[in-house]
C-alpha positions as CSV (number, residue, x, y, z in Angstrom):
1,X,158.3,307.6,97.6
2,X,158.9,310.5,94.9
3,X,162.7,310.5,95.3
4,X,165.7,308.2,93.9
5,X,167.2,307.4,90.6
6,X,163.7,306.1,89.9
7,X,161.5,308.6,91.0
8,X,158.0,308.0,89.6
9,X,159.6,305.4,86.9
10,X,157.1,302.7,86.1
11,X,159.3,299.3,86.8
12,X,157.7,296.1,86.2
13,X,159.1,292.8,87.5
14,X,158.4,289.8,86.9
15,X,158.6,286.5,89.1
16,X,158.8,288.6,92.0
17,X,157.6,286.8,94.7
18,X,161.2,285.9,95.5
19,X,164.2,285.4,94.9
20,X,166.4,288.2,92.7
21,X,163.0,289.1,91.6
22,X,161.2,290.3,95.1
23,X,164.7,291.6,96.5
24,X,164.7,293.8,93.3
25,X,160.9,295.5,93.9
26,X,162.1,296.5,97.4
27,X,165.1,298.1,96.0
28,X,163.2,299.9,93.0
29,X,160.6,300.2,95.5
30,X,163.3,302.1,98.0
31,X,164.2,304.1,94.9
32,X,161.0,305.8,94.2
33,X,159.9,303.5,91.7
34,X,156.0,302.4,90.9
35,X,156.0,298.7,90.3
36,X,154.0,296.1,87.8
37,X,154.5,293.3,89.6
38,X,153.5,289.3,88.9
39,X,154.3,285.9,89.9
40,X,152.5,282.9,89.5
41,X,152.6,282.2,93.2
42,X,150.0,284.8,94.4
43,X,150.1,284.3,98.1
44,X,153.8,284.7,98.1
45,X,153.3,287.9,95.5
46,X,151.1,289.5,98.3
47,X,153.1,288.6,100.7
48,X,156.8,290.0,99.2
49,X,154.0,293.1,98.5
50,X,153.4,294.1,102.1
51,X,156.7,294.4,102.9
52,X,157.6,296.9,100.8
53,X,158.1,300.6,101.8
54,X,154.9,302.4,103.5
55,X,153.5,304.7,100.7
56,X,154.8,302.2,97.5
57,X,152.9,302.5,94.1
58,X,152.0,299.1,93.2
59,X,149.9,297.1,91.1
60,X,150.4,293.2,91.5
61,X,148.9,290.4,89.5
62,X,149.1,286.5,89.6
63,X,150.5,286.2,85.6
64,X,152.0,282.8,83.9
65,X,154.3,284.9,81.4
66,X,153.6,281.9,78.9
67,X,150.2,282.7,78.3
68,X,150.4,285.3,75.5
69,X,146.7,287.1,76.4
70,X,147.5,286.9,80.2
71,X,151.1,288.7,79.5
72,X,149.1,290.9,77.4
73,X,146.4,291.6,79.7
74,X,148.6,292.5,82.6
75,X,150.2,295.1,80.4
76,X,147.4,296.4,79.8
77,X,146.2,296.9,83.1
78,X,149.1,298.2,84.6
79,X,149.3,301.1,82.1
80,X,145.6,301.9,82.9
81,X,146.9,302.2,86.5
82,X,150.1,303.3,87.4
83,X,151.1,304.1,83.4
84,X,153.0,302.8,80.6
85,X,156.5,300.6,81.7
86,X,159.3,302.7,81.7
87,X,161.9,299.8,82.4
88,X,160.9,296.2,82.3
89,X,162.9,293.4,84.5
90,X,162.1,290.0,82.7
91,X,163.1,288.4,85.5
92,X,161.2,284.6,85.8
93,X,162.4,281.9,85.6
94,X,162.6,278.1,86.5
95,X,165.3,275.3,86.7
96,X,165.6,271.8,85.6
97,X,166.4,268.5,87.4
98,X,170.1,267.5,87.3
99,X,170.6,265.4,84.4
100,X,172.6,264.4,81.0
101,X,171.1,265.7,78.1
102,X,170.6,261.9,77.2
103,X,168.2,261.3,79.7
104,X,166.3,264.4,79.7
105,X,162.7,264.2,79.2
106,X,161.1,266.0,76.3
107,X,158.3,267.2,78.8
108,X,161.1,268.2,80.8
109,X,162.9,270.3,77.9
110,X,159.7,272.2,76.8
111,X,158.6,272.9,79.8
112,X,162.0,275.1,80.8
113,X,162.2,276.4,77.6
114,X,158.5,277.7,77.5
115,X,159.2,280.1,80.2
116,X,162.4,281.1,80.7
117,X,162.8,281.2,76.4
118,X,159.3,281.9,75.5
119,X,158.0,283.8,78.6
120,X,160.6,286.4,77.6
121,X,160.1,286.4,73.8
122,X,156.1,287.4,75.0
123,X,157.5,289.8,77.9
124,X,159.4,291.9,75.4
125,X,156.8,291.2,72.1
126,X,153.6,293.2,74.1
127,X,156.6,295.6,76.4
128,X,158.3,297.2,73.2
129,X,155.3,298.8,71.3
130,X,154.5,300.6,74.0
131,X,158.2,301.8,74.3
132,X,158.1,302.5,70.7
133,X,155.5,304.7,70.7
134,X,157.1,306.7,73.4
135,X,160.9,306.3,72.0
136,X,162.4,305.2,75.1
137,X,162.7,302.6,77.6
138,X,164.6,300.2,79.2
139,X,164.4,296.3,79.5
140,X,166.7,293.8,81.5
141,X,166.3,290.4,80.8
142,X,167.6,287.9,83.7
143,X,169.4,285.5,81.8
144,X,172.4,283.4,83.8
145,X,176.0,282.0,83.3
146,X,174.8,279.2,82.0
147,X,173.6,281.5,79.1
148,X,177.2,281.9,77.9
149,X,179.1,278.5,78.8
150,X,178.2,275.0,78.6
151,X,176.3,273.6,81.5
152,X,176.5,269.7,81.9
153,X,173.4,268.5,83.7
154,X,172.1,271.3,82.7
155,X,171.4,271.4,79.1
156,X,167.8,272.5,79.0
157,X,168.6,275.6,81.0
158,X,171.6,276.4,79.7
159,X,169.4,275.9,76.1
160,X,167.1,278.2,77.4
161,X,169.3,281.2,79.1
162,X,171.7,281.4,75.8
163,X,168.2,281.4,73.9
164,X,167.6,284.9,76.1
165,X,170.5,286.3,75.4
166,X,169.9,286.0,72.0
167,X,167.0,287.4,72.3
168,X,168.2,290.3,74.3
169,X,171.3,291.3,71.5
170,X,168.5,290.9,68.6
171,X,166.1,293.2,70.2
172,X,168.7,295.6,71.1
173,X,169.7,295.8,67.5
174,X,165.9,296.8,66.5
175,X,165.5,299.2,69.1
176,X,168.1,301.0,69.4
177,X,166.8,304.1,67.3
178,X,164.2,304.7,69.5
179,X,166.4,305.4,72.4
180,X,165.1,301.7,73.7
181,X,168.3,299.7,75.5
182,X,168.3,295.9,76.2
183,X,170.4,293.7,78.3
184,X,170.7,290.8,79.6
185,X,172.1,290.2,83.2
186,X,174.2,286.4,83.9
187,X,174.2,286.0,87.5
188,X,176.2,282.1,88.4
189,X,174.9,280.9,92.1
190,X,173.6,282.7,94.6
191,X,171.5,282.0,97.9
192,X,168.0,282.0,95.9
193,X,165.2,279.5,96.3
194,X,165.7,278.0,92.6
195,X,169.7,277.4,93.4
196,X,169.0,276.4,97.2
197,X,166.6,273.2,95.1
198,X,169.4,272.9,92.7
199,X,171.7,272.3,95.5
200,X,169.3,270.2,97.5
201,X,169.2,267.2,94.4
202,X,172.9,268.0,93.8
203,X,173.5,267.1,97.7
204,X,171.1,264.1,97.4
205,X,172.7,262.6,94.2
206,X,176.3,262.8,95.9
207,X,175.3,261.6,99.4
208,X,176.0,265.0,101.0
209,X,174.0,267.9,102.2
210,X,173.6,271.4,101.2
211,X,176.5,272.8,102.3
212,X,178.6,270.1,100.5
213,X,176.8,271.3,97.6
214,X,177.5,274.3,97.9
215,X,181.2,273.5,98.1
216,X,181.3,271.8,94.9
217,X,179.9,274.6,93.5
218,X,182.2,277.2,94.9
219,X,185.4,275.5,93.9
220,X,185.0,276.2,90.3
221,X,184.4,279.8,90.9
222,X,187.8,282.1,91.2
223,X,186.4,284.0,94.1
224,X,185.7,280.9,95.9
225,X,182.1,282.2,97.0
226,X,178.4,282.6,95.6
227,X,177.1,285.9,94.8
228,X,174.5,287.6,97.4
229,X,171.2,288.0,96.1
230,X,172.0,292.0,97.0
231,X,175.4,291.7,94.7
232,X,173.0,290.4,92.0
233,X,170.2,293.2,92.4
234,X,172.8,295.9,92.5
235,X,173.8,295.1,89.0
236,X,170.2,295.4,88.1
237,X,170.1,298.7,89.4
238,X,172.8,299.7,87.7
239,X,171.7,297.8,84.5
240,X,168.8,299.9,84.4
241,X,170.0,302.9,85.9
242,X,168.6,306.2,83.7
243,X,172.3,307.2,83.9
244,X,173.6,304.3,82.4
245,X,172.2,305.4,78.5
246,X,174.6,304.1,76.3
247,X,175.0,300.6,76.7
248,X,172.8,297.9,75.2
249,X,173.1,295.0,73.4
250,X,175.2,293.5,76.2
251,X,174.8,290.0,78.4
252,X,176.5,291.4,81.7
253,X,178.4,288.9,83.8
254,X,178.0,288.4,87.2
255,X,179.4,285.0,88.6
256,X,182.5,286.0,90.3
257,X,185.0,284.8,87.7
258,X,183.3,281.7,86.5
259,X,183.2,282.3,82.6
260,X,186.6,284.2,82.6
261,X,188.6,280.8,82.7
């Protein structure tokens, strides 16, 4: 597994027991990558884990990227055995139910924001001094199209995604001088679990089923389709390419139109 873009690059990825995040760690994987990688959902961590390429460098850990001394920890470890993170995929994440901002619990609110806001913040806060000390790195924080428009039923997310972006464009200004990029990717739908349950109560609340939900969905977007999952984790790739050394800063679109108009 010593060839590809990422030969012997240490890539951790979190939330990659599906989703954008496990299609990812078979690409890297593919790519000659050794990957960090953790999930709150064990079984389906070790699961996503044996199917990647016979002969892949990986150490895999249960993490809830919260928790500031488990985030911490699992840094930790993984540099003791695969070596310090050469590009970082802050990948996790988790929705919200449908609803106006009005009615949308507070429980509700900090929940979403603790992980996809805060789990970031402590991703980056225990990923950059080790990048520091080496003067280079790479990180890609997944943050969404929702992160750069208005959301309705939404507003928690949305709240949470621009907060990553904003995140993202103020590390990248620290950084920079140490040859450190950061960027934030802003995928709109695509086939994952977390959209297929957004979908799901979207059918539910309009008497219709997934497929009608998907509909509604596609209609506002000028290509008149959803991403694939692949579509998404090519951008990734290219995100984080070693080749690709001279942009950060940047919240990279990926939505098929939908925040052009």
């Amino acid at each position: 597994m010593a060839e590809g873009r990422f030969a012997n690059k240490v890539v951790m990825i979190t939330g990659a027991a599906g989703g954008f995040g496990a299609a990812a760690a078979r690409r890297f994987a593919e790519e000659g990558a050794k990957l960090v990688l953790s999930d709150l959902d064990k079984r389906g961590l070790e699961a996503m884990a044996s199917k990647l390429p016979t002969g892949s460098q990986v150490f895999r850990q249960g993490v809830d990227i919260k928790c500031e001394k488990q985030v911490m920890s699992h840094i930790e470890q993984s540099a003791e055995m695969l070596g310090d993170i050469d590009i970082a995929i802050n990948n996790a994440g988790i929705g919200q139910s449908l609803a106006p901002l009005q009615a949308t619990e507070e429980a509700e609110f900090d929940r979403v924001m603790a992980v996809n806001a805060k789990g970031v913040f402590l991703c980056m806060k225990h990923q950059l001094p080790r990048m520091i000390a080496r003067r280079g790195g790479t990180i890609l924080n997944l943050a969404s199209a929702a992160g750069l428009v208005g959301s309705g039923h939404l507003a928690a997310y949305a709240a949470s995604k621009h907060a990553v972006i904003g995140l993202t464009r103020s590390a990248a200004d620290e950084v920079a001088r140490y040859g450190i990029r950061v960027n934030a990717l802003c995928p709109s739908f695509a086939p994952t679990e977390l959209f297929n349950e957004m979908a799901d109560e979207m059918a539910g609340k309009h008497g219709t089923d997934r497929q009608g939900a998907y509909d509604r969905v596609t209609a506002r977007i000028p290509m008149r389709r959803v991403a694939t999952v692949d579509e998404v984790v090519q951008a990734m790739l290219w995100a984080c390419d070693p080749a690709n050394s001279f942009m950060t800063g940047q919240a990279i679109s990926i939505d098929g139109g939908l925040t052009a108009v």
